[in-house]
N, C-alpha and C positions, 0 to 999 in steps of 0.2 A: 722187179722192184720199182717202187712209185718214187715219185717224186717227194720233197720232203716240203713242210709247209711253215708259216711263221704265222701264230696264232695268239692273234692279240685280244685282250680283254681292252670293255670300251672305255667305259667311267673309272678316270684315274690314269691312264695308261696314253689312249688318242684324244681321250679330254681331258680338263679339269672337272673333276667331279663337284659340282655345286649341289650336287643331290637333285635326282631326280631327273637330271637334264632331257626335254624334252622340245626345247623350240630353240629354234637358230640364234638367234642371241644371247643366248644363253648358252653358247655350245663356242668353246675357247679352247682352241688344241694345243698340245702339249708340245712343248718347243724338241723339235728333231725329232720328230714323226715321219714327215714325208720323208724324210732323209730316209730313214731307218727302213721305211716300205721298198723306195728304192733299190736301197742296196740290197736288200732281200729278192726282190725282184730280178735285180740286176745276174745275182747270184744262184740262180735257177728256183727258186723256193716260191711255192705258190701264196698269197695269204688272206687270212680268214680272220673275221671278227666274230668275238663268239663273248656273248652279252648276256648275263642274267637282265631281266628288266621288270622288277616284281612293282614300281612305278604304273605297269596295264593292271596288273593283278588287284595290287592296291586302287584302283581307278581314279589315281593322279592325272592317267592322259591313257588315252585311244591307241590302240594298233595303227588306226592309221595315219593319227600324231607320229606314231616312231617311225611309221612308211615313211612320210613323208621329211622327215629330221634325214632318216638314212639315205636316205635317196640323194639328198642335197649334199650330207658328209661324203657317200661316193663320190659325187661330183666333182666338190673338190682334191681329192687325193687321184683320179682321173685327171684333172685338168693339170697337176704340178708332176704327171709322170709316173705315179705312184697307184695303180689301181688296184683294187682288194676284188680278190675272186669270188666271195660272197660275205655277208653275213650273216650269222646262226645268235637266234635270239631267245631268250625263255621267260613268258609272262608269268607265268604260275608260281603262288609261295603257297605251302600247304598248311600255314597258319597266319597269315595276312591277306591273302589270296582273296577276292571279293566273288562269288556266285560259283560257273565253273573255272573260274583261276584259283579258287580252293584247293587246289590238288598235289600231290607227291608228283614231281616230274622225275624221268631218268634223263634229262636237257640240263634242269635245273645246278647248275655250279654250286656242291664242288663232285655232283655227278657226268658221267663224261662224255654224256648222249650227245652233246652239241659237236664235241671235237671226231668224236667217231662216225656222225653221219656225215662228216666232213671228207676223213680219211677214207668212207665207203664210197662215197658221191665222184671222187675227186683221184682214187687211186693214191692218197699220202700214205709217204713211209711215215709212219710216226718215231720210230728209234732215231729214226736223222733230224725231225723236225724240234722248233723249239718254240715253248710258248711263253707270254711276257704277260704276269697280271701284276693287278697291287695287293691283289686280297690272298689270300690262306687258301679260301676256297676255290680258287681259279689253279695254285698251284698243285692242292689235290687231284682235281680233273683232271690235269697234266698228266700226273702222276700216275693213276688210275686209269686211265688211253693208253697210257706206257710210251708219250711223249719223252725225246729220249733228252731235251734241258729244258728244265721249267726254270725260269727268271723270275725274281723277286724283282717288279719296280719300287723303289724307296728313296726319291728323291731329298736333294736337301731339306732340313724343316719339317719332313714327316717321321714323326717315331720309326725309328727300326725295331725290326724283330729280335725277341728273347729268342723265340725258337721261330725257325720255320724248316719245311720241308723242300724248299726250291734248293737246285743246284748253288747257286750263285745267286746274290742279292746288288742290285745294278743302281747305282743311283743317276743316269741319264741313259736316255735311247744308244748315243753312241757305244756305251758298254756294250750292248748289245750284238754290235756287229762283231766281238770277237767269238760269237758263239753261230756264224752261218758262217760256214765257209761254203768256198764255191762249189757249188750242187755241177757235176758234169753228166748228161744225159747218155746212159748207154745205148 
């Protein structure tokens, strides 16, 4: 049995989504983030960023625009204690998509290529892991990997959902932690 993972969507969830975010000053994290890595961390759970970014596809900004964004967001969540084991990202929209970012992905959110080459790479349980987006389609992927709590973030100030298919709809990171408990390694 693997270890279980905490899988977070980026825009909206470890940032504020101003749209499109792709350069450091523009990139504003979401208050009780490193917290929430932590305790995950602390908790045996390994964790993963797993990001549509149709922003390359659309040729709002470079691959290596977001190398370089990501690289510096490890950074920080490294320096406060709080490190992310990889991030899984997907440029391609199959109707906005510009040249070969034109394409169907199975990466593409709310398919669930991102979280599964994750669990393959990485050995995650996914029935024990739990993943946290803001969108519909991050909770389908969830859902569809057979992630065993998918979290609705819906902070103060942003509409809630009529329907959604998440477990549980969290309006701060702290909710969160009642859904890791402590992972113990057999």
């Amino acid at each position: 049995m693997g270890r279980p993972a905490l899988f977070l969507d980026r825009d909206g969830v470890i940032n504020i989504d101003h749209a499109y975010v792709h350069k450091r000053e523009d990139f504003d994290f979401v208050d009780g983030i490193f917290d929430l890595v932590r305790t995950a961390r602390e908790r045996g759970y390994l964790v993963f960023v797993i990001t549509n970014q149709a922003g390359i596809g659309r040729g709002k900004y470079t691959e290596g625009d977001f190398h370089l964004l990501t690289d510096w967001m490890c950074g920080e969540f490294a320096s406060r204690g709080a490190p992310i084991d990889k991030v899984y990202f997907c440029p391609y929209h199959a109707e906005h998509g510009i040249g070969h970012y034109k394409a169907e992905s199975p990466f593409r959110k709310p398919n669930p290529g991102m979280i599964l080459q994750a669990a393959q790479e990485f050995g995650v349980d996914l029935a024990t892991s739990v993943l946290l987006g803001d969108m519909e389609t991050d909770i389908l992927a969830g859902a569809r990997a057979g992630v065993g709590s998918t979290l609705l973030f819906r902070p103060p100030g942003h509409p809630q959902p009529e329907v959604t298919q998440a477990h549980a709809v969290v309006a701060a990171h702290a909710e969160v932690e009642a859904f890791l408990p402590q992972h113990v390694a057999a």
